[in-house]
Structures are given as structure tokens and as C-alpha cells.
N, C-alpha and C positions, 0 to 999 in steps of 0.2 A: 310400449315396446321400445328398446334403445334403438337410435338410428346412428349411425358412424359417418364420418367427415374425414377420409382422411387426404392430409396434404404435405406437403416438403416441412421439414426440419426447418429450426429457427438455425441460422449461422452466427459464428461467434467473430465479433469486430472489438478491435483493441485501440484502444488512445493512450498513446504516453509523451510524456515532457520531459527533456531534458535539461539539467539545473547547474547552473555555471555560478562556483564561489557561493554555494547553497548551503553551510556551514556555519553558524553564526552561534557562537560558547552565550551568548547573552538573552538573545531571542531565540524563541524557535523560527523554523522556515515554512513556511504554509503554500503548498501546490493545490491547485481547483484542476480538476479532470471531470467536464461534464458527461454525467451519465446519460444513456438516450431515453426517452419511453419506452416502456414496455420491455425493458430488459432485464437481466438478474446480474448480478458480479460472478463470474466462475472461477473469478484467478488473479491475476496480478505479481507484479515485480519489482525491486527495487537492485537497480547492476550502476558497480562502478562503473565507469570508462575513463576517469585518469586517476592516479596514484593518490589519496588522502593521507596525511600523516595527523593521529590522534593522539595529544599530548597528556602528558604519562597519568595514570588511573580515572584515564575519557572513558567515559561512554556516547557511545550514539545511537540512535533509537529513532523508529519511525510508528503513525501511528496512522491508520486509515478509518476516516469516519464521514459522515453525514452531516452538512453546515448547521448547525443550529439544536443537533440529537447530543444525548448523555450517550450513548450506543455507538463503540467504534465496530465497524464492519472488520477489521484486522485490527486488535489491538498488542502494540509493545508494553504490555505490565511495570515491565522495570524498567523501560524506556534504554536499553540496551541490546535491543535484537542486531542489531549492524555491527558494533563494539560494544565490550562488558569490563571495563574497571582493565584497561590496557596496561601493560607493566612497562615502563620508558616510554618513548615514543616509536608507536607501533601505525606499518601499515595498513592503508583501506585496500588492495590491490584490485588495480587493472581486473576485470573481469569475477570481481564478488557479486556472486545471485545471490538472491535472498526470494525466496518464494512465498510470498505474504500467507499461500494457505497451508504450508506445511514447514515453516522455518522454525529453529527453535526459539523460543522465546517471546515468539505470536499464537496469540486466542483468535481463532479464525471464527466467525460468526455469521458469515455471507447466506446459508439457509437455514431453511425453517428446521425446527428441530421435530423430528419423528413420533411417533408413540405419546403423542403429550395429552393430556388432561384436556386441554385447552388448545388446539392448533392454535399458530402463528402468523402475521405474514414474517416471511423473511425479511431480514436488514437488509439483502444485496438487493432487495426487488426495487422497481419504482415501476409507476404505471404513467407519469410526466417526466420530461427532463428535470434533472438536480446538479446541483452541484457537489461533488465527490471531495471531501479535503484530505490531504494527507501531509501532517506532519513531521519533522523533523529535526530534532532536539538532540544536542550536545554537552555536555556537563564542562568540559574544557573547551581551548583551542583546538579548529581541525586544519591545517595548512595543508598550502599544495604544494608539490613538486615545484622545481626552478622549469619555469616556463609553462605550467599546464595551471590549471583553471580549477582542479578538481570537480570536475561534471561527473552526474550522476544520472539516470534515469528512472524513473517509475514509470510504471504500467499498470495498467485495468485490462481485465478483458471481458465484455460482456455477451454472454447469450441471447441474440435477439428473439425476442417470441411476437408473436400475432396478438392481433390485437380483438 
């Protein structure tokens, strides 16, 4: 016969960095956001907070994955989710969200998929601490404004569960 356990809801805790002159047309830029145990990803963000100017037919593009996995947990396809083939030099403005699970131009893959042949674990899960990377790739120059740094922020936000 089933026996029931019931207890408090897991709470959801967020880590994000902020990235100053994090733009680089040559390299990409690789941020670590350590995920905790026993958590899942539920979400995540990527907001300007100073002005970017992307020169003329940039793209910029973020990609959120697993150190060492073929499997982005958020991934940018055409690596243009942030800018898409910009026409002159166009801005990043002050206060662009980007919602890594419902943005255009991101494959969001953070849980397990339903109804399957074969259940999965989830990408967003871990059951030990990991390292979270999340990429950021430019096909042109990204400059900043006269006097700002062009900082940007990314975020995770994970559901803590029991162990």
C-alpha cells in the first residue's frame, strides 16, 4: 500500500554575472555559472545594462550548455538570438531581455520530454554541482558607447529539490 511524505516545495535561487567589454568579433566569450546539486534549470536570462553598438550585418548570439556535453541546455542555432545580420550599425539597448526559454531564435531543452518511448533524464537536471557555460559569439565588431563598458548580464535560475 502507498505511504505519502508530504513536505515544503523546493525554492527557486538564481546566479547571474555580469560582463564588462564581453564582446569580442574574434573569439567567443565563455561565462561559468555554477549549478548546485540537486537542482533543475527553470529559466534563465540574458539583459543589456549599457548601450552595444553592432556593426553593420553583426550578429550576436548566446548559447547555454553543459562543460564538456554535445547538448546545449538553451541553444542559439544560428547564433543570432541577441542580433540577426543588423542593417548599418544598429543598437543593443539599455534594457534588452532575452528569455533563454521562450526567446526567438532559442531551442530551449532544460526538461525531460513527455510521452517518450524511452523516458529521459533532463539537461537542466544535475544531482552534483557542475559547471553551467554559456557562450557568446559575435560575427563582427560590438563597441560601446563613449564612456560605458557595454555590460551585460546573464542569469540561471534553478529549482532546488530534496535530496
Amino acid at each position: 500500500m502507498p505511504t505519502f511524505k508530504h513536505l515544503l516545495g523546493g525554492n527557486i535561487q538564481s546566479k547571474r554575472v555580469i560582463v564588462s567589454d564581453g564582446y569580442d568579433a574574434t573569439t567567443p566569450v565563455t561565462i561559468t555559472i555554477q549549478q548546485p546539486a540537486n537542482s533543475q534549470i527553470v529559466g534563465g536570462h540574458y539583459r543589456q545594462l549599457q548601450v552595444a553598438t553592432v556593426a553593420n550585418t553583426g550578429n550576436v548570439g548566446i548559447d547555454v550548455g553543459v562543460e564538456g556535453a554535445l547538448t546545449s541546455i538553451f541553444s542559439d542555432t544560428g547564433n543570432d538570438a541577441v542580433a540577426d545580420g543588423v542593417s548599418g550599425s544598429t543598437e543593443i539597448p539599455v534594457g534588452f531581455f532575452l528569455d533563454f526559454a521562450t526567446g526567438t531564435g532559442i531551442t530551449a531543452s532544460q526538461f525531460s520530454t513527455g510521452s517518450a518511448a524511452a523516458p529521459a533524464l533532463s539537461d537542466g537536471y544535475t544531482a552534483v554541482d557542475r559547471d553551467i557555460l554559456i557562450t557568446v559569439t559575435c560575427s563582427q565588431a560590438v563597441t560601446a558607447a563613449t564612456g560605458e563598458s557595454a555590460d551585460y548580464e546573464v542569469q540561471l535560475d534553478f529549482k532546488m529539490l530534496g535530496s
